[in-house]
C-alpha positions in Angstrom: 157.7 118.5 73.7 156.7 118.4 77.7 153.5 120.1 76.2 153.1 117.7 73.6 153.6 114.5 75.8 150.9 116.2 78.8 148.2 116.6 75.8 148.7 113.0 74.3 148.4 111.6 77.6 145.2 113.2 78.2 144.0 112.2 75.3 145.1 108.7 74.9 143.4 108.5 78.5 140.0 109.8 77.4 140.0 108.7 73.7 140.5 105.0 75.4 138.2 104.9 77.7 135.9 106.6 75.4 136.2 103.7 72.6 136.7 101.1 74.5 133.5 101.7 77.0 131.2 103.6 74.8 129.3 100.4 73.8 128.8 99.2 77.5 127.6 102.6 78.7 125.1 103.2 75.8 123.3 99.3 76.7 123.8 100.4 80.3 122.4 103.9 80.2 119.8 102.4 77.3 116.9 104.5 76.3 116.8 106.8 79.6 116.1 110.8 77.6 117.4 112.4 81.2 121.1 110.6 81.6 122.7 113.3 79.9 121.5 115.5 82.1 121.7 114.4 85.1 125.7 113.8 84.0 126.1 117.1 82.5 125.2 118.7 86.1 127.3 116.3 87.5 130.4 117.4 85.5 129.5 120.8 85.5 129.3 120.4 89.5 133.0 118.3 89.5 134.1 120.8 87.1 133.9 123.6 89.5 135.4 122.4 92.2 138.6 120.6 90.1 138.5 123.9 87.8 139.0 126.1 91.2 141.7 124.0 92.4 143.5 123.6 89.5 143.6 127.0 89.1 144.6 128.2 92.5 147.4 125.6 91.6 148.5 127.4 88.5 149.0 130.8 90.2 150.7 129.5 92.9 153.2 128.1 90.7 153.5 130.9 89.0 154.0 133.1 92.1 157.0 130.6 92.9 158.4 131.4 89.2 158.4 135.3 90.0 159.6 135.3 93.7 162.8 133.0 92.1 163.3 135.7 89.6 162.9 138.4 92.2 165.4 136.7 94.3 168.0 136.8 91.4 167.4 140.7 90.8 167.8 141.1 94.1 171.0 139.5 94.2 172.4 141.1 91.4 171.2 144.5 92.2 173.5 143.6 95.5 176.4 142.3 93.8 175.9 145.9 91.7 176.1 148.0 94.4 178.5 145.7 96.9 181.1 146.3 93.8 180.6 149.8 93.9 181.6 150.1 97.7 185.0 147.6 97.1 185.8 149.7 93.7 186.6 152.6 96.6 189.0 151.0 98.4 192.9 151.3 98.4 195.0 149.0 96.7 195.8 146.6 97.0 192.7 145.3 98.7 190.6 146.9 95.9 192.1 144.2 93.2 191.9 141.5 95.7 188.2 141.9 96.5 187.4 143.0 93.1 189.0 140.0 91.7 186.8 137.6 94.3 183.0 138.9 93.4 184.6 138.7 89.5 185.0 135.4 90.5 182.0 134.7 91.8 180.0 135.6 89.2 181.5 133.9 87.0 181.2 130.7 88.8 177.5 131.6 89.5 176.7 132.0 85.4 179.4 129.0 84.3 179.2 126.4 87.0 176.6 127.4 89.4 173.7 127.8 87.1 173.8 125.1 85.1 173.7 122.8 88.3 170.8 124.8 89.7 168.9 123.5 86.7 169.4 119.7 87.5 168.0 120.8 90.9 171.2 120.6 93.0 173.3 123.1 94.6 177.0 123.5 94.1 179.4 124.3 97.2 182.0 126.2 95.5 179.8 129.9 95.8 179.9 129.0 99.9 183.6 128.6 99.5 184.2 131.6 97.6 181.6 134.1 100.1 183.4 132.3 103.1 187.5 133.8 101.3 185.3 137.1 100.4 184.4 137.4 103.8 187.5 136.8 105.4 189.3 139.4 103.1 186.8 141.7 104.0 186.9 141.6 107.4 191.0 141.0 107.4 190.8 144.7 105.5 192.2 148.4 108.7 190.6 151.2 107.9 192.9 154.2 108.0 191.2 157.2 108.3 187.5 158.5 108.9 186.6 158.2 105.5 187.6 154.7 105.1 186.3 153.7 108.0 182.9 154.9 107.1 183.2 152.9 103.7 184.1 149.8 105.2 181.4 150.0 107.6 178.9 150.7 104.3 180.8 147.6 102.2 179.6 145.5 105.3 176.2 146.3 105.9 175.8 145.8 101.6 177.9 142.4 102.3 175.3 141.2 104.4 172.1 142.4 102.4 174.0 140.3 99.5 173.9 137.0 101.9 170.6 137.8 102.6 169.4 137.7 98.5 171.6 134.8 98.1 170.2 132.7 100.5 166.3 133.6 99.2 167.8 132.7 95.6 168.8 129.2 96.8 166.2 128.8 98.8 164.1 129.1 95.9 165.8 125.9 94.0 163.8 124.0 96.2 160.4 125.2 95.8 158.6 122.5 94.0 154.8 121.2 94.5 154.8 118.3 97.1 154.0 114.9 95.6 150.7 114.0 97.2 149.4 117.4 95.5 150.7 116.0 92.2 148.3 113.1 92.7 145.6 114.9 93.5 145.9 116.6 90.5 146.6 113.6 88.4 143.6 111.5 89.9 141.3 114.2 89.7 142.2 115.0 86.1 141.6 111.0 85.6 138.4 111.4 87.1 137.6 114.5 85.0 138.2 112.7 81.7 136.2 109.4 82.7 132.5 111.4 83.4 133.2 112.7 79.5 132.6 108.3 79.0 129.0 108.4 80.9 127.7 110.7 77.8 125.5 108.4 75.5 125.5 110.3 72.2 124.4 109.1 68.7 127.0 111.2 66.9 130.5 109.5 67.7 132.6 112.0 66.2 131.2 114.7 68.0 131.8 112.9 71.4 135.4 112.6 70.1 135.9 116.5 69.4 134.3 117.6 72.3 135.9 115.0 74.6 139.2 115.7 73.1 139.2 119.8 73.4 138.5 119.6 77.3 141.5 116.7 77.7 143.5 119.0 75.4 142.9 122.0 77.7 143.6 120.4 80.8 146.5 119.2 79.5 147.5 122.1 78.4 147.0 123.6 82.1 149.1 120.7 83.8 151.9 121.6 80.9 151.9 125.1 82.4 152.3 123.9 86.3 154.9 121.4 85.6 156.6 124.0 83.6 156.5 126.9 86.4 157.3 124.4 89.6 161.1 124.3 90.1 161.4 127.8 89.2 164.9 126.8 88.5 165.1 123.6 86.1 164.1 122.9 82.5 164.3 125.3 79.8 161.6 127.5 81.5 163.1 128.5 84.2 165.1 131.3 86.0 167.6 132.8 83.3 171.0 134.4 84.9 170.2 137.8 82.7 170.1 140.0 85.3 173.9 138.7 86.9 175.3 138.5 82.6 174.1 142.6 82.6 176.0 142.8 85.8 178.9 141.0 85.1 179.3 142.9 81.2 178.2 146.4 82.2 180.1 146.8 85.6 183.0 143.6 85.8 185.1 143.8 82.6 188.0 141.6 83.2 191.2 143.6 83.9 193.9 143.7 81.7 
């Protein structure tokens, strides 16, 4: 639908103008053989330059899509192996820390998630860290071994903070307004050298106007779709933390 709406914009915008100024610019332009010309270099020229920075655009936005999805696989290869290291400890401090990162991903899938998608963050996952923490750090090593283990779980504990941080971070990362203008106006201005043509044959002004509107439509689709890595139905899926949670949390008994 977001698709949809960008191209019928575009094309409304051209189509318009196109109709609605095609009688002025032909009496204007009037009998001149090289005014074509000179505004197909023109547009070819423009075309360039907007072409190179829309695209530069695009792949930035896409490189913000893949570092958010890095940052989640990141995370959840940490909350993998951080629940390996608390599966090795006694009891009953195994149940209790097992029990809090259950917890927490759950709230990250359930409630966390679906938040990050309307672009805010939810303070319950700093709540639950900060009790994690505490238990962790509350927890006497009694022998070598332990000790060793505890001093492991830690160092994982803190590479988890670390990915979990980047991840929300990342539900931030948007294009700045006064890019988004840029790219609006200078699609605008795009579509309005497509009304200097002067051609005999309106329908073929029509087609040919509408497939480059459709196109850059198309592109503006695909940056709106990959900025805020996190929101809208394109956006960063919790797969990676569902794997986790089925393959290596079943819920005890």
């Amino acid at each position: 639908m977001l698709a949809l709406l960008f191209c019928i914009v575009c094309l409304t915008y051209t189509w318009g103008g196109l109709l609605l100024l095609r009688p002025l610019v032909r009496k204007w332009l009037g009998p001149q053989p090289d005014a074509n010309d000179f505004v197909s270099y023109f547009l070819s020229a423009y075309g360039v330059f907007y072409g190179l920075m829309l695209g530069l655009i695009a792949v930035a936005t896409y490189q913000n899509f893949a570092d958010a999805e890095k940052a989640v696989g990141k995370e959840a290869t940490a909350i993998a192996a951080l629940y390996r290291d608390l599966s090795n400890y006694p009891e009953p401090a195994r149940a209790t820390l097992e029990g809090g990162m259950r917890d927490y991903v759950r709230f990250l899938i359930d409630e966390a998630w679906p938040e990050q998608r309307q672009g805010r963050l939810h303070a319950g996952g700093t709540v639950r860290i900060s009790d994690l923490h505490q238990k962790l750090l509350s927890f006497t090593p009694a022998s070598r071994t332990q000790e060793i283990l505890h001093a492991e779980t830690l160092r994982q504990f803190n590479s988890f903070l670390e990915a979990r941080y980047a991840r929300l971070q990342s539900v931030s990362t948007s294009l700045s307004g006064v890019l988004w203008w840029v790219v609006c106006l200078g699609a605008a201005l795009n579509f309005s050298l497509l009304w200097l043509f002067s051609m005999e044959r309106l329908a073929l002004h029509i087609v040919l106007s509408g497939i480059l509107a459709t196109f850059v439509g198309l592109m503006l689709f695909f940056i709106a779709a990959m900025d805020n890595p996190f929101r809208g139905e394109e956006s960063v899926s919790p797969e990676a933390l569902k794997l986790i949670q089925e393959r290596l949390m079943p819920s005890p008994r």
